[in-house]
C-alpha positions in Angstrom: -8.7 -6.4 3.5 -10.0 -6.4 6.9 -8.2 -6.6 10.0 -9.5 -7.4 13.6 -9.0 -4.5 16.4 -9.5 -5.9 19.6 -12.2 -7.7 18.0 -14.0 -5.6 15.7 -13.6 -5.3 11.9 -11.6 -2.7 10.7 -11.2 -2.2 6.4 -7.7 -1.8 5.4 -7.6 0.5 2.0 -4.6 0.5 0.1 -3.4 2.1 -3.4 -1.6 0.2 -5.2 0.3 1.6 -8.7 1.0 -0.4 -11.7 4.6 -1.6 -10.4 3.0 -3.4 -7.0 4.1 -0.4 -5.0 2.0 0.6 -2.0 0.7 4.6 -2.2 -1.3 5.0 0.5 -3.5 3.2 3.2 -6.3 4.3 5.3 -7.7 2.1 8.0 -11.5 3.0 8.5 -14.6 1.2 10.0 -17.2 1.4 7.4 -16.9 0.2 3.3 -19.6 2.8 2.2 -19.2 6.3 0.2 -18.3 8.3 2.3 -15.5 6.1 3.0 -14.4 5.3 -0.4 -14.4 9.3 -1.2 -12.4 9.7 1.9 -9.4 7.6 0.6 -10.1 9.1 -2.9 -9.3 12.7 -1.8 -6.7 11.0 0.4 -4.8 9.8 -2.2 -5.0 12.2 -4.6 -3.4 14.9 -2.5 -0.4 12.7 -2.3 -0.3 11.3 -6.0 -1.4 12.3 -9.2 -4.4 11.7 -10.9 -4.1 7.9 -12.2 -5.2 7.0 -15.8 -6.9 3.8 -14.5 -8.8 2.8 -11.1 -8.9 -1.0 -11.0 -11.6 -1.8 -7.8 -13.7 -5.2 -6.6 -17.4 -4.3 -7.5 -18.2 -3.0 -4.6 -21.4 -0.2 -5.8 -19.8 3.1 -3.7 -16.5 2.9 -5.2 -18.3 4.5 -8.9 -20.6 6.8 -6.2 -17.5 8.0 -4.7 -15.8 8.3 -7.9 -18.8 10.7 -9.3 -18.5 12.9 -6.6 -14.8 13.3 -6.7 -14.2 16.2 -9.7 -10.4 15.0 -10.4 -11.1 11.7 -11.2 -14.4 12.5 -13.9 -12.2 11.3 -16.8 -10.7 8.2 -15.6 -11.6 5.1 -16.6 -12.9 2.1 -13.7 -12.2 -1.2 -14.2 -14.1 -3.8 -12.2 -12.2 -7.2 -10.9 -14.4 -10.3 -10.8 -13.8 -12.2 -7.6 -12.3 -15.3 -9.3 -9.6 -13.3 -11.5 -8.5 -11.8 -8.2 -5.9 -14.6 -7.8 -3.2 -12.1 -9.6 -4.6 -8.5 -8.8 -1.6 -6.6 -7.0 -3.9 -4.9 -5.4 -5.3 -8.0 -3.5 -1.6 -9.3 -3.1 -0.4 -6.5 -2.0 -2.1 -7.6 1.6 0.6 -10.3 2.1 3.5 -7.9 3.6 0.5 -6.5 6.0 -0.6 -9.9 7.1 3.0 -10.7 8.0 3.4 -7.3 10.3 0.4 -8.4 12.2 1.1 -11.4 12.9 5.1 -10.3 14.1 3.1 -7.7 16.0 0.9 -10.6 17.7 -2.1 -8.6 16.3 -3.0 -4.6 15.9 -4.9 -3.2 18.7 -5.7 0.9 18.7 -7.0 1.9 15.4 -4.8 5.2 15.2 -1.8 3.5 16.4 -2.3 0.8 13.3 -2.9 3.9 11.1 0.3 5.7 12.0 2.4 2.6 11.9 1.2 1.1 8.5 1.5 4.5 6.8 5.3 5.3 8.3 6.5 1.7 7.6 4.7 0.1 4.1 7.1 2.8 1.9 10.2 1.3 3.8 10.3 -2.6 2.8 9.5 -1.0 -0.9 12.9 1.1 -0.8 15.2 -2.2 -0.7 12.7 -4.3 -2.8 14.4 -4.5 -6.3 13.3 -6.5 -9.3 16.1 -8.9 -9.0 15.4 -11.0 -11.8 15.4 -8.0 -14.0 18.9 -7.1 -13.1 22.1 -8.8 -13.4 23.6 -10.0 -10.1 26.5 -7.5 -10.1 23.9 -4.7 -11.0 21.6 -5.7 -8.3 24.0 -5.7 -5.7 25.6 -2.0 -7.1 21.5 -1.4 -6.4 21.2 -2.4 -3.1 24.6 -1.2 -1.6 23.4 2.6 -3.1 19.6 2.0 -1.8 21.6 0.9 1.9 24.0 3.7 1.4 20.7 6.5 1.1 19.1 4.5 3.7 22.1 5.4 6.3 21.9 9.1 5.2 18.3 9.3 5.7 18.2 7.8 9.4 21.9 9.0 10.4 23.6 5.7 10.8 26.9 4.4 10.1 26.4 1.0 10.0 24.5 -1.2 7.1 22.4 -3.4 8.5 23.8 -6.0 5.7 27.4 -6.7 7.0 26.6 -6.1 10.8 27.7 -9.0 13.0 
């Protein structure tokens, strides 16, 4: 994805597991090796070694992927650019998009670093498969995921039933 910064073009990379859940995201000027190793390593110190990389066919991806020993064994899967319509990782943009556009637009590139990697877990904590659950099990869900949200920040009231 690529975002404008005070009008130059920024690449937004983003990890994406099987579920649609964001990892990790690196905000970086350049789409070349060095890059793509960069967010490699990044990622892997975080999460552990995936059994599948799914990437657009963009050639330093596999280069980067070479010289990073952990990942030798895993297998890359190329995306087409006309099967993207239902790749997660390409629709995983949308909740970005929307955060820019409340934000009127990112400006400093560290700043937009610090505040997508703080706040992309946070919408995913509340986000529940609802039409896997019943309605009485989703909302047991949700009242627990509030309840562990108040913990974590120190708050006493859920943002749910607050006037």
């Amino acid at each position: 994805m690529f975002a404008t910064l005070r009008g130059e073009p920024y690449l937004l990379w983003r990890a994406v597991d099987e579920h649609g859940a964001e990892l990790d995201i690196l905000l970086q000027k350049r789409r070349d090796k060095a890059a793509a190793k960069r967010f490699f390593r990044r990622v892997l110190r975080s999460c552990p070694v995936p059994r599948k990389i799914i990437t657009d066919q963009l050639r330093s991806y596999p280069a980067a992927k070479a010289d990073v020993p952990r990942l030798a064994n895993v297998k890359h899967v190329f995306v087409k650019a006309s099967a993207r319509v239902n790749n997660r990782a390409a629709n995983s943009h949308q909740p970005t998009r929307e955060r820019e556009r409340r934000m009127r637009g990112f400006r400093d590139p560290k700043r937009t670093q610090a505040f997508l990697s703080c706040f992309g877990p946070i919408p995913q904590h509340f986000a529940l498969k609802r039409h896997l659950l019943r309605a009485s099990l989703y909302r047991k869900h949700l009242a627990d995921r509030f309840e562990s949200w108040c913990e974590f920040t120190e708050s006493t009231q859920n943002p749910s039933t607050a006037a």
